[in-house]
C-alpha positions as CSV (number, residue, x, y, z in Angstrom):
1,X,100.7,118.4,100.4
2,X,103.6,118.1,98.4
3,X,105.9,121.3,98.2
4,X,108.5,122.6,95.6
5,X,111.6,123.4,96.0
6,X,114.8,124.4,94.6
7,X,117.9,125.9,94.4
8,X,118.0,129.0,95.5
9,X,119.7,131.5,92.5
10,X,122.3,133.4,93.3
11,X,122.5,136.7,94.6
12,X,121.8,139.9,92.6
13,X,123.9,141.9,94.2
14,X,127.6,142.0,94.4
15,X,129.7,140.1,97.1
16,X,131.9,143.3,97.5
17,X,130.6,146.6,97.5
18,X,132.3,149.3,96.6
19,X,132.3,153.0,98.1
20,X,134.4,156.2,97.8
21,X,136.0,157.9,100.3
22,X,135.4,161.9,100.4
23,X,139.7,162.0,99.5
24,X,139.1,159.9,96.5
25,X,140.2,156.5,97.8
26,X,138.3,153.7,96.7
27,X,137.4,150.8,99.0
28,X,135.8,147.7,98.6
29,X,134.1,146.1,101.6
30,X,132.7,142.3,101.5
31,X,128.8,142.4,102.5
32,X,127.6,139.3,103.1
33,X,124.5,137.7,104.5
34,X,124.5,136.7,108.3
35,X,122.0,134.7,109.7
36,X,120.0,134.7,112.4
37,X,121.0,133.9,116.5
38,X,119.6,132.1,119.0
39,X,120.7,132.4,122.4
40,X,119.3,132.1,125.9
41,X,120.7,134.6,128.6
42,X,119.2,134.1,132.1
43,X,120.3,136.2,135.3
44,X,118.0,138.5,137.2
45,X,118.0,140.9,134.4
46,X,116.4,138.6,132.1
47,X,112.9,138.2,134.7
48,X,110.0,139.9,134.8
49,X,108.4,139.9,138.6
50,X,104.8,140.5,138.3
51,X,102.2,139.5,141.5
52,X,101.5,136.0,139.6
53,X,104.8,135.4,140.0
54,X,107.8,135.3,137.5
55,X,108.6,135.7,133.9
56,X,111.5,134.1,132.6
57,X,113.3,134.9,129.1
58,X,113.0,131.9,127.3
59,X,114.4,132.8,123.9
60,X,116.6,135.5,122.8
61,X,116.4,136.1,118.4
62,X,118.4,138.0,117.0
63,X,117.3,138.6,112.9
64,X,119.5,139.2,110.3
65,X,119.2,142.5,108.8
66,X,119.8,142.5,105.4
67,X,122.6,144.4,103.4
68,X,121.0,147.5,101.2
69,X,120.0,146.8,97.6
70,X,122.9,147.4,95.4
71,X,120.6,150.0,93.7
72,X,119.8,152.1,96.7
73,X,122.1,155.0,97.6
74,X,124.4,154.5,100.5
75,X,123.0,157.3,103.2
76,X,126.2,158.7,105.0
77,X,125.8,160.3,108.1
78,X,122.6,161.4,107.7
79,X,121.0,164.8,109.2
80,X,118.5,164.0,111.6
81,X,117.4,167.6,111.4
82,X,116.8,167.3,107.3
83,X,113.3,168.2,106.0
84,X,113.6,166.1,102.9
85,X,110.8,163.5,103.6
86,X,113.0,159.9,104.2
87,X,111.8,156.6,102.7
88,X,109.2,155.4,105.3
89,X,110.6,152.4,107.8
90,X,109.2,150.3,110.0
91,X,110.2,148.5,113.4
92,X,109.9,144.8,113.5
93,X,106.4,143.6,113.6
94,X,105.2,140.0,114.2
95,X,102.1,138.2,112.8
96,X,101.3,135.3,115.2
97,X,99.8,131.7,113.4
98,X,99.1,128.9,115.2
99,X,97.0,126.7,112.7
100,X,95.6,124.3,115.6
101,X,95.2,125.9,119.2
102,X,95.1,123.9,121.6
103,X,92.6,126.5,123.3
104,X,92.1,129.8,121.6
105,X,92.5,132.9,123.3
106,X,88.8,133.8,125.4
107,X,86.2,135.4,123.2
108,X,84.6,137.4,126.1
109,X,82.4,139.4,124.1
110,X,80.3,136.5,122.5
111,X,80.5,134.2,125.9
112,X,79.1,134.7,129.8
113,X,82.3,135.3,131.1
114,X,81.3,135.3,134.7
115,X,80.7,131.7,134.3
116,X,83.0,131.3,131.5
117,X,86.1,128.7,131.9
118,X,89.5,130.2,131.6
119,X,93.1,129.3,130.8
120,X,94.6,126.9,133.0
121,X,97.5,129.1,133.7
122,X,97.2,129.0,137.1
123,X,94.5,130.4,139.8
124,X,96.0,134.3,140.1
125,X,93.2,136.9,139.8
126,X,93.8,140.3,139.2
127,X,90.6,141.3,141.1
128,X,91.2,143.2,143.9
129,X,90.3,141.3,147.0
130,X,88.8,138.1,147.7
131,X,85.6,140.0,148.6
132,X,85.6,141.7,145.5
133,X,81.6,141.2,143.3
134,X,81.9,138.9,140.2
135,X,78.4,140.0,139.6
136,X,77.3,141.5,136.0
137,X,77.1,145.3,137.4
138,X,79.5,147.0,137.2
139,X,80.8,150.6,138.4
140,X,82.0,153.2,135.9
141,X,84.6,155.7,137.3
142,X,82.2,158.0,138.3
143,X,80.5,155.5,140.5
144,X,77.3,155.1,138.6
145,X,76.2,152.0,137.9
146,X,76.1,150.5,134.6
147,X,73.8,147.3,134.1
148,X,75.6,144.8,131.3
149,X,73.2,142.9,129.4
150,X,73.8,138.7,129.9
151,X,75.8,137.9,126.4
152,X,74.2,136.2,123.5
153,X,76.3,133.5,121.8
154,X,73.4,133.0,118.7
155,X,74.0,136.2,117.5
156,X,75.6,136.2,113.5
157,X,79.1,137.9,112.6
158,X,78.2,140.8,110.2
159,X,79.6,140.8,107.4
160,X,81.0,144.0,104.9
161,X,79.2,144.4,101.9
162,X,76.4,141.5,102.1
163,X,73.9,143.9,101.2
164,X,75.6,144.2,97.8
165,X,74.9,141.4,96.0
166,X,78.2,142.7,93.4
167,X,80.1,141.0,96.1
168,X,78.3,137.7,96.4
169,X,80.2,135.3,95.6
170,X,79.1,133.6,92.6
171,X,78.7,129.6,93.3
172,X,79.2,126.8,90.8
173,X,78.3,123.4,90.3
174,X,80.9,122.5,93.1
175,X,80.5,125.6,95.0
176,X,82.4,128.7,95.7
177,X,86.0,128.4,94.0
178,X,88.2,130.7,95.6
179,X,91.4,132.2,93.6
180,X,94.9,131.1,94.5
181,X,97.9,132.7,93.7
182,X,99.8,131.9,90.6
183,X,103.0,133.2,90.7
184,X,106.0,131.4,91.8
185,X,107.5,133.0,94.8
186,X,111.2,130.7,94.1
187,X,110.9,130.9,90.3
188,X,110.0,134.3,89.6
189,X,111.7,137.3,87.4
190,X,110.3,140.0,88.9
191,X,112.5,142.8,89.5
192,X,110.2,143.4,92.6
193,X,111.5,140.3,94.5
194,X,115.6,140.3,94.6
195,X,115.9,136.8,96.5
196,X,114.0,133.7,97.7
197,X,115.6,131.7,99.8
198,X,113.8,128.6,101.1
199,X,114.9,125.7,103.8
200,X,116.8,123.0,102.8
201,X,114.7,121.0,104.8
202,X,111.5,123.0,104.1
203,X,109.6,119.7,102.9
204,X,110.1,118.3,106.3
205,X,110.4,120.5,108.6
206,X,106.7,121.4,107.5
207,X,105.8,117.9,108.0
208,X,107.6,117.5,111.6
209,X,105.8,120.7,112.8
210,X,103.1,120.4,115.6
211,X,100.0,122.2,114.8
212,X,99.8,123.4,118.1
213,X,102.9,125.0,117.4
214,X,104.0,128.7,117.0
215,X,104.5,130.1,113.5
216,X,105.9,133.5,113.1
217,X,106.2,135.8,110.3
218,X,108.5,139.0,110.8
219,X,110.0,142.1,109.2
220,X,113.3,143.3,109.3
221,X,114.0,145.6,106.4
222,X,113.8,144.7,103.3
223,X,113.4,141.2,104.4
224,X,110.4,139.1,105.3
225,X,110.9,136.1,107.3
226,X,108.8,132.7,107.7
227,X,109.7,131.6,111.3
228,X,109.0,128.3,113.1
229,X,109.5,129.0,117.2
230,X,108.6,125.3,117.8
231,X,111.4,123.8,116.5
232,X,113.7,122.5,118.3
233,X,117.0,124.3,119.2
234,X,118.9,125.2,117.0
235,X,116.3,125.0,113.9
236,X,114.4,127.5,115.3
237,X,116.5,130.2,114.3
238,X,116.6,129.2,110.8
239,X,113.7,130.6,108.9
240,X,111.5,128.5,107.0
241,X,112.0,131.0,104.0
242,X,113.4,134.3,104.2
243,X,112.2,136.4,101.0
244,X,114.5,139.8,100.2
245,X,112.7,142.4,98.3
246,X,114.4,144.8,96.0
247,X,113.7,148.2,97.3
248,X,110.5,147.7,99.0
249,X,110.4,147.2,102.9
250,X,107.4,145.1,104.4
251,X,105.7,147.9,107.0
252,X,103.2,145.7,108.3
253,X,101.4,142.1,107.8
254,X,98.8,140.0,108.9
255,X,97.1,136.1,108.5
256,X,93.9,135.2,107.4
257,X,92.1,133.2,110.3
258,X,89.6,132.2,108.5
259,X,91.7,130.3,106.0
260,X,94.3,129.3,107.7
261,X,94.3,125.4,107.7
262,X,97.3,122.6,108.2
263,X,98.4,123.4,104.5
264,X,97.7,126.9,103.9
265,X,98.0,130.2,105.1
266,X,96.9,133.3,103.5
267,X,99.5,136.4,104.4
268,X,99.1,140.0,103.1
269,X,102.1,142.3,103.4
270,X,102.0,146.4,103.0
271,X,105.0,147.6,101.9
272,X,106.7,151.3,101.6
273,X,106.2,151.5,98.2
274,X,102.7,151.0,98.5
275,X,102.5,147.8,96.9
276,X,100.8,144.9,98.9
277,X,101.6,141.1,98.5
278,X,99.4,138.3,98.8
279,X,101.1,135.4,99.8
280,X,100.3,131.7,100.5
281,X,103.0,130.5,102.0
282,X,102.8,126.9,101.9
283,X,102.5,126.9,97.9
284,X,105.0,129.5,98.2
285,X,102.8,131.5,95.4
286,X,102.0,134.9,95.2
287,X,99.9,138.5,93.7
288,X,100.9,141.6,93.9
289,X,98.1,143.8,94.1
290,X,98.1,148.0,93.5
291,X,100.9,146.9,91.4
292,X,102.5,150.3,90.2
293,X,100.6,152.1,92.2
294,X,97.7,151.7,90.3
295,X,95.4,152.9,92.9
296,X,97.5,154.5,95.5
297,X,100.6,156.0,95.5
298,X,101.4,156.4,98.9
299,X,103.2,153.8,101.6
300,X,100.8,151.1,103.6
301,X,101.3,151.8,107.7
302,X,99.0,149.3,108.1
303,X,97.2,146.0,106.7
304,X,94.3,143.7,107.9
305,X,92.1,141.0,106.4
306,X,88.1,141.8,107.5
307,X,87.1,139.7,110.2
308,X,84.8,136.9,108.6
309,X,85.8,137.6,105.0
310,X,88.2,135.0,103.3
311,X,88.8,137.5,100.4
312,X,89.1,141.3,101.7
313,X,91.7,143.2,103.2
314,X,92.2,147.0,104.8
315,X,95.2,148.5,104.2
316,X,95.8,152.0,105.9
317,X,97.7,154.8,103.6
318,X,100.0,157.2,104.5
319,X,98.2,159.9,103.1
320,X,95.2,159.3,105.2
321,X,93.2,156.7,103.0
322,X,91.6,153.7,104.3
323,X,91.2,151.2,101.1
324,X,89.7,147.9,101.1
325,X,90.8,145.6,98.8
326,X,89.5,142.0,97.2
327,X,92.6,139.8,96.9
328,X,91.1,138.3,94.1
329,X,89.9,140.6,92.2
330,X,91.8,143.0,89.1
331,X,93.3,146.5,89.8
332,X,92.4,149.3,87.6
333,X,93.4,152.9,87.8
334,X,91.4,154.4,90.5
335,X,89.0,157.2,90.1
336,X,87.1,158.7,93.2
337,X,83.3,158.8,92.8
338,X,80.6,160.8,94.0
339,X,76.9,159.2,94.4
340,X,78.0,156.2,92.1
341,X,79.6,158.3,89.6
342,X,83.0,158.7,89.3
343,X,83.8,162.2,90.1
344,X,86.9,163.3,88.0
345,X,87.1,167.0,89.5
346,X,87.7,166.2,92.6
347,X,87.9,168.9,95.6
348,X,90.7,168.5,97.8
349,X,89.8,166.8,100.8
350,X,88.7,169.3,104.1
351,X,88.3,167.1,107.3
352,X,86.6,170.5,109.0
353,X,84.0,170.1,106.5
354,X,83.4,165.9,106.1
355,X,85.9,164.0,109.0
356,X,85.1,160.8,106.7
357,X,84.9,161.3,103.1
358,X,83.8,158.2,101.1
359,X,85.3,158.2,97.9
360,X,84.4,154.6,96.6
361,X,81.3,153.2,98.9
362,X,80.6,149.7,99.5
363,X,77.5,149.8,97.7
364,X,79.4,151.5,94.9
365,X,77.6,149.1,91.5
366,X,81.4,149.9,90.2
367,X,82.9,146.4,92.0
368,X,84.5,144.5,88.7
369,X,88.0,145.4,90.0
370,X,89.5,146.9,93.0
371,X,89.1,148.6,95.1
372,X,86.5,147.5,97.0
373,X,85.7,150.8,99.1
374,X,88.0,153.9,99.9
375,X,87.8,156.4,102.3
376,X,89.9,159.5,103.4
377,X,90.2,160.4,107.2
378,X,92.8,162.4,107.5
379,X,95.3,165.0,105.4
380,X,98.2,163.1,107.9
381,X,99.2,159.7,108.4
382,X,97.4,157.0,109.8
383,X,99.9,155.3,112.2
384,X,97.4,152.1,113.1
385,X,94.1,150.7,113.3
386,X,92.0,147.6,114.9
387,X,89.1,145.8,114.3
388,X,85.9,145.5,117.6
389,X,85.7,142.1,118.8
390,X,82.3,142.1,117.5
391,X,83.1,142.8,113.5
392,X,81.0,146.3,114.0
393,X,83.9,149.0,114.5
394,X,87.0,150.6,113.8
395,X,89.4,152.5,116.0
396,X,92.1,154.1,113.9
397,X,94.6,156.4,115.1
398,X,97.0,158.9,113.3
399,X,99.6,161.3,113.4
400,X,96.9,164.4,113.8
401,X,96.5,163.2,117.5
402,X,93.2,161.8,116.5
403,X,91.3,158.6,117.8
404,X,88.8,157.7,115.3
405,X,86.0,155.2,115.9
406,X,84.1,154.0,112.6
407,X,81.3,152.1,112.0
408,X,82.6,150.7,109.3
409,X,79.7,148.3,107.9
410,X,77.6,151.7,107.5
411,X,80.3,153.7,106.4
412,X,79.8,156.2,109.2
413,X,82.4,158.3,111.9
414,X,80.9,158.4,115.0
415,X,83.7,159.5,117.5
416,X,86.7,162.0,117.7
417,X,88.8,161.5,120.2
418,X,92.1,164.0,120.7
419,X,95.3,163.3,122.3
420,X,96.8,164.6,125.3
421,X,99.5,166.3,123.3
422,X,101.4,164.8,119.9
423,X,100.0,161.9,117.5
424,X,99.1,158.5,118.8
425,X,101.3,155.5,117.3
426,X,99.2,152.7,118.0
427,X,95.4,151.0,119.2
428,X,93.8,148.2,120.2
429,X,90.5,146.8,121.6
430,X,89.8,145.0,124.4
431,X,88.7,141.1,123.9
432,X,85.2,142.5,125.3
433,X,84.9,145.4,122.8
434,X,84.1,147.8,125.6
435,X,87.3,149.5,126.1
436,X,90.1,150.5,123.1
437,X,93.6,151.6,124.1
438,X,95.9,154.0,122.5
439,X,99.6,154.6,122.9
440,X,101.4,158.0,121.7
441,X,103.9,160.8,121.7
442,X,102.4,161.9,124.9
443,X,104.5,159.3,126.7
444,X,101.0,158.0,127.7
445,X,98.8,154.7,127.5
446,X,94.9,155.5,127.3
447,X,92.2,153.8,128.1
448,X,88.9,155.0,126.4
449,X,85.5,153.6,127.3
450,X,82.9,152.7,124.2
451,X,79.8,152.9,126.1
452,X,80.3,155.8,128.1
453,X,81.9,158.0,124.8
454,X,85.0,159.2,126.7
455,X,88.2,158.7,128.5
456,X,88.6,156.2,131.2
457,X,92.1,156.6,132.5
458,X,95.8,157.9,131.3
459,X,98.6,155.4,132.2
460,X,101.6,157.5,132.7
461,X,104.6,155.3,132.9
462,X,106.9,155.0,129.8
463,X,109.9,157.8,129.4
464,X,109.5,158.3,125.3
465,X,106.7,157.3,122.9
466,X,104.5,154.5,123.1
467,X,105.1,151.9,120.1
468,X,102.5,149.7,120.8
469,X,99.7,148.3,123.0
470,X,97.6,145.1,123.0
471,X,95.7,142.7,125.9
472,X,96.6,140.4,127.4
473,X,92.8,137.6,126.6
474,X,94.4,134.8,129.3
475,X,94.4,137.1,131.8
476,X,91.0,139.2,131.7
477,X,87.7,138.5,132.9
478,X,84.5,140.1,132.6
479,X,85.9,143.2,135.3
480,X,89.4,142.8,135.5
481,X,92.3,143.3,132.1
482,X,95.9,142.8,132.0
483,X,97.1,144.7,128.7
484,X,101.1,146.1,128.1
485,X,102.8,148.5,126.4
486,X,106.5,148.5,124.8
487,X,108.3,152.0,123.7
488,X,111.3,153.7,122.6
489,X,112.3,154.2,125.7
490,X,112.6,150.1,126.0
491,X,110.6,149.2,128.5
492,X,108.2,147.3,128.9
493,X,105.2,147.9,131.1
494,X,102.2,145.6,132.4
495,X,98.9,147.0,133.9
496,X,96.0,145.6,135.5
497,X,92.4,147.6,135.3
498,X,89.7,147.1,136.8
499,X,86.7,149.6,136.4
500,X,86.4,149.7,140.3
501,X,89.7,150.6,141.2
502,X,89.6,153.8,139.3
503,X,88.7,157.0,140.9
504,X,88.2,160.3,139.6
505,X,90.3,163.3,140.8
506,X,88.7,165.7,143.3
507,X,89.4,167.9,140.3
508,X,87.0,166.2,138.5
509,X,83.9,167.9,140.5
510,X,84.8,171.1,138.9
511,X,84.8,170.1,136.1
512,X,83.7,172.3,132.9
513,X,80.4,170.8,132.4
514,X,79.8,172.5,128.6
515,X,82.4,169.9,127.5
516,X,82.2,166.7,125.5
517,X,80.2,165.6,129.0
518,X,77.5,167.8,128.2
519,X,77.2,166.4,125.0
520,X,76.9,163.1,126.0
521,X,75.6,161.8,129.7
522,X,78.5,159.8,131.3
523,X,77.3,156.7,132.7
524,X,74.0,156.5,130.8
525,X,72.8,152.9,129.8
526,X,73.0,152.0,125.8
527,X,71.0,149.6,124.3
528,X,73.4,146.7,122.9
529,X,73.1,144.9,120.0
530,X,71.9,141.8,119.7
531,X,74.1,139.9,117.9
532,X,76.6,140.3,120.2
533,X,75.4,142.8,122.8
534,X,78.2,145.1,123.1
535,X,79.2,148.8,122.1
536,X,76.4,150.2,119.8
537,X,72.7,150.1,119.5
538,X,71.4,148.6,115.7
539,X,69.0,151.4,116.2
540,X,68.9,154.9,115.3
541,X,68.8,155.9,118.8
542,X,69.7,154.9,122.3
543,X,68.7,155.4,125.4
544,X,69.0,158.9,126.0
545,X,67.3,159.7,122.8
546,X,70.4,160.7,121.0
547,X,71.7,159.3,117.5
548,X,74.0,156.2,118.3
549,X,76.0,156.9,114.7
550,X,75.8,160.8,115.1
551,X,79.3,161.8,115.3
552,X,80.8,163.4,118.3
553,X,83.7,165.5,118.0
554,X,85.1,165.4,122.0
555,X,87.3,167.7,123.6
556,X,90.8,167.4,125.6
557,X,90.1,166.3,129.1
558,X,92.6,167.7,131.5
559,X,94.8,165.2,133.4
560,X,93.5,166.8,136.9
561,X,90.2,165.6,136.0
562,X,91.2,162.6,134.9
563,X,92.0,158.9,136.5
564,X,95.8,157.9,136.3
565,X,96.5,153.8,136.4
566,X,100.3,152.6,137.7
567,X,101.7,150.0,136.0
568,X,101.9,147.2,138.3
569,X,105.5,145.9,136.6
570,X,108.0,148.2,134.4
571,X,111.5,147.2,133.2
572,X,113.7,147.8,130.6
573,X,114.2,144.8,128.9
574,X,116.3,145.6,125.5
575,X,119.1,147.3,124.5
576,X,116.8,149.4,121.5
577,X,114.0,151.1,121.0
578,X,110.6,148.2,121.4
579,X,108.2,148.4,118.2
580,X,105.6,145.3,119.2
581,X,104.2,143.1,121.8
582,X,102.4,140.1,121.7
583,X,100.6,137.8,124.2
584,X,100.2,134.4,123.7
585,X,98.7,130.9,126.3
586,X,102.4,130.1,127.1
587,X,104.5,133.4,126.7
588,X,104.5,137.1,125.8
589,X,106.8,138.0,123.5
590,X,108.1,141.5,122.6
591,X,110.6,142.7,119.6
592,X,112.8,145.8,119.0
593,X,113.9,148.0,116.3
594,X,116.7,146.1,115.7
595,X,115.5,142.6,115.3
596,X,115.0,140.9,118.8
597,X,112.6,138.7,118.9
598,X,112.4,137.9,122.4
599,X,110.2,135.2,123.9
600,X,109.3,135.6,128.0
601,X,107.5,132.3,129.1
602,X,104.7,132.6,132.1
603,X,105.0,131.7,135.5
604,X,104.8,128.0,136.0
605,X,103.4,127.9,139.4
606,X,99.5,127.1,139.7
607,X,100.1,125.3,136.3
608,X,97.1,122.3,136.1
609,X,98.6,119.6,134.6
């Protein structure tokens, strides 16, 4: 596929910027635009010993951070104890895209994992003895039993909306034609965009890349950055394109999976404005969508494409909105409805009265433009959310302390969780859907168990908040999970779990039994589903007689009551606060506030070859 490209225009702002002293005195200071560095430091400090055996840091990059828009106001020693609300930021996130895996990652919730193959990086297993069961019981932290069903691997990926036919596709003579951006990303006059600037060498440095290789998109600032980490040294710290935004900063971004192909990838950004952009970056085209805040005015924290939909996103507000959008579809000015009718008096929302408040439903006959669907969750902001393995639920988290898990194909809340103390930052699931971890002010990692509708364990460990969680799929099973955690206080922390190691406090015999516990047996059997047999029931009721989708608002479980997991490796391993962490076959890789990218590759030994 042939790409264009050309000159890059010249800047839009000026090569010396000039300020004012508080005496009067002018002075003019050159900003220019540094590029990114590549370097490779090794030493002891640079190692990570875990019982597999060592981590070595591979790659060290450092990403330019832009200089400010010649239109925003310099901020001069700021007060950190203002109340004026600040423009909302953003650590650097990454959006992993490899376009052809050379295994993907293990889908344990739609294989038999006990006789599953695994990665071939190396033999290690996090079990925790040779004598340990691989059977398919397994033993909740109470010591009760709990009988998993064998999986199914015919069961169908749901999908959102199907049963509206307003969001069928409409097929032609030569099928489904999907919508592609039209803009120009290079050639463009929008005042939205300040600077494009591509590769020299984009043409063929596209056509030299393995497909097996690691694409990376990142944000640093107002900058958004196309990254190739296969490349050879020292191309890989060049960007592929590097695009500079005018006053917006990209918060969060993700790829389509579905899409994704050789010669195209779909990227949505959120940005602080609230604008999104859709971006395919091979044609280097793009859309903005909820362009002038058209639908929302408030900042995006966080933005995903629906698993199995080629067309829909959700984007999480900061004013507690969830809103899913249809990339290809028209904005209009957004008015909240009420049983299919839009509903121009409004009541402000009360999350005593309705935790989930629909104001556009999915089945809403209103779908000629977007959105799609809107909900409000929360008066506060959301801070992050994730999708189940199994395309069912939704675990979002927010700055009210709240863990909230939605059944988002019916629309439906059917779990409050609270903090220990503070609001969480950040979630995740577990590649088997059964467990969903949270990481908050409470200097605490979480891990919360689906089927049993409460808290597992607290991972105490990190000295300042908890930026972000996530798996690690090459080295689970169906029993044991390796997951890590990254925070301000720049460490970063591994953890294996296994469901049998746990055990509850002596404290937890005196418990208070007119809690959450009460509410809902722990350790009773749920029936699974049967497209993927995992979490909820497709029925209106389980086992025990009691609503699946009937929400249940739990209570704060003290830590003497509850199990506490060490981390089996902690270190600090940058110089600034830690805002993501990745795992990937070959390598995890983590990334500060400040723009490190930083790639640790896995221990060699046990390697097949």
């Amino acid at each position: 596929m042939e790409i264009q490209s050309v000159l890059p225009p010249p800047p839009r702002y000026p090569i010396t910027q000039t300020t004012t002293a508080p005496n009067g005195q002018t002075n003019g200071q050159t900003v220019l635009e540094m590029s990114n560095v590549l370097t490779h430091p090794s030493g002891p400090e640079f190692q990570l010993s875990v019982g597999e055996g060592t981590y070595i840091l591979q790659d060290n990059l450092h990403l330019a951070t832009p200089p400010p828009h010649p239109q925003d106001a310099p901020i001069v020693n700021p007060n950190p104890l203002a109340t004026t609300l600040a423009p909302p930021k953003a650590g650097i996130k990454l959006t992993i895209c490899i376009t052809s895996p050379r295994k993907s990652s293990p889908q344990l919730y739609r294989v038999n994992t006990s006789t599953s193959t695994r990665s071939n990086l190396g033999t290690y297993s996090i079990k925790e003895s040779e004598k340990e069961s691989r059977s398919s019981n397994e033993t909740n932290s109470n010591g009760a039993t709990i009988q998993l069903p064998s999986s199914n691997t015919s069961g169908r990926t749901p999908v959102f909306g199907e049963d509206n036919i307003l969001l069928t596709p409409v097929a032609g003579k030569e099928g489904v034609k999907r919508k592609k951006p039209k803009t120009n990303l290079v050639k463009s006059n929008s005042q939205f965009i300040s600077r494009v600037i591509p590769h020299d060498s984009l043409n063929k440095r596209l056509q030299e890349h393995d497909q097996e290789g690691m694409f990376v998109f990142a944000n640093i600032d107002r900058a958004y950055q196309w990254l190739d980490l296969s490349s050879p040294t020292p191309a890989r710290a060049q960007p592929l394109m590097k695009i500079l935004f005018a006053k917006a900063h990209m918060l969060c971004h993700d790829i389509n999976s579905l899409t994704k192909g050789p010669n195209h990838i779909d990227v949505i950004m959120g940005a602080s404005t609230g604008d999104i952009v859709w971006f395919e970056a091979y044609s280097q085209k793009y859309v903005r969508v909820n362009k002038h805040n058209i639908i929302s005015t408030s900042a995006i924290s966080q933005i995903r494409w629906l698993p199995g939909s080629e067309n829909l996103f959700l984007a999480s507000h900061m004013d507690g909105s969830l809103i899913i959008y249809d990339k290809e579809r028209d904005d209009a000015a957004f008015i909240p409805e009420f049983n299919g009718l839009q509903n121009v008096s409004q009541t402000p929302f009360d999350p005593d009265l309705k935790p989930l408040h629909i104001n556009k439903s999915v089945n809403s006959k209103n779908q000629k433009t977007n959105p799609v669907a809107s909900w409000k969750i929360s008066n506060h902001r959301i801070t992050d959310f994730g999708f189940s393995p199994d395309s069912r639920h939704l675990a979002v988290v927010s700055e009210d302390g709240s863990l909230r898990i939605i059944n988002y194909l019916k629309e439906q809340l059917t779990d409050l969780y609270p903090s220990y103390y503070g609001a969480f930052n950040c979630v995740c699931w577990s590649p088997d859907g059964k467990y969903v971890l949270t990481g908050g002010q409470d200097d605490l990692v979480s891990i919360w168990s689906l089927a049993e509708r409460r808290i597992v364990a607290r991972c105490p460990g990190h000295h300042s908040w908890v930026t972000a969680v996530a798996f690690d799929p090459w080295r689970c099973d169906n029993r044991n999970y390796r997951f890590g955690s990254v925070g301000e206080d720049r460490r970063l922390l591994l953890w294996d779990f296994n469901v049998g190691m746990l055990r509850r406090p002596k404290a937890a015999s005196i418990r208070n039994r007119a809690s959450v516990s009460s509410i809902v047996p722990i350790g009773r059997n749920r029936t699974e589903s049967h497209a993927t047999n995992r979490l909820r029931s497709t029925s209106s009721l389980d086992d025990d007689g009691v609503d699946a989708d009937e929400l249940v608002e739990h209570e704060v479980e003290s830590r003497t009551v509850t199990a506490e997991l060490p981390p089996v490796m902690s270190k600090v391993i940058d110089e600034h606060p830690l805002s993501w962490v990745g795992f990937e076959e070959e390598c995890i890789i983590t990334a500060c506030v400040e723009g490190h990218v930083r790639v640790w590759k896995r221990p060699q030994d046990g390697l097949s070859p």
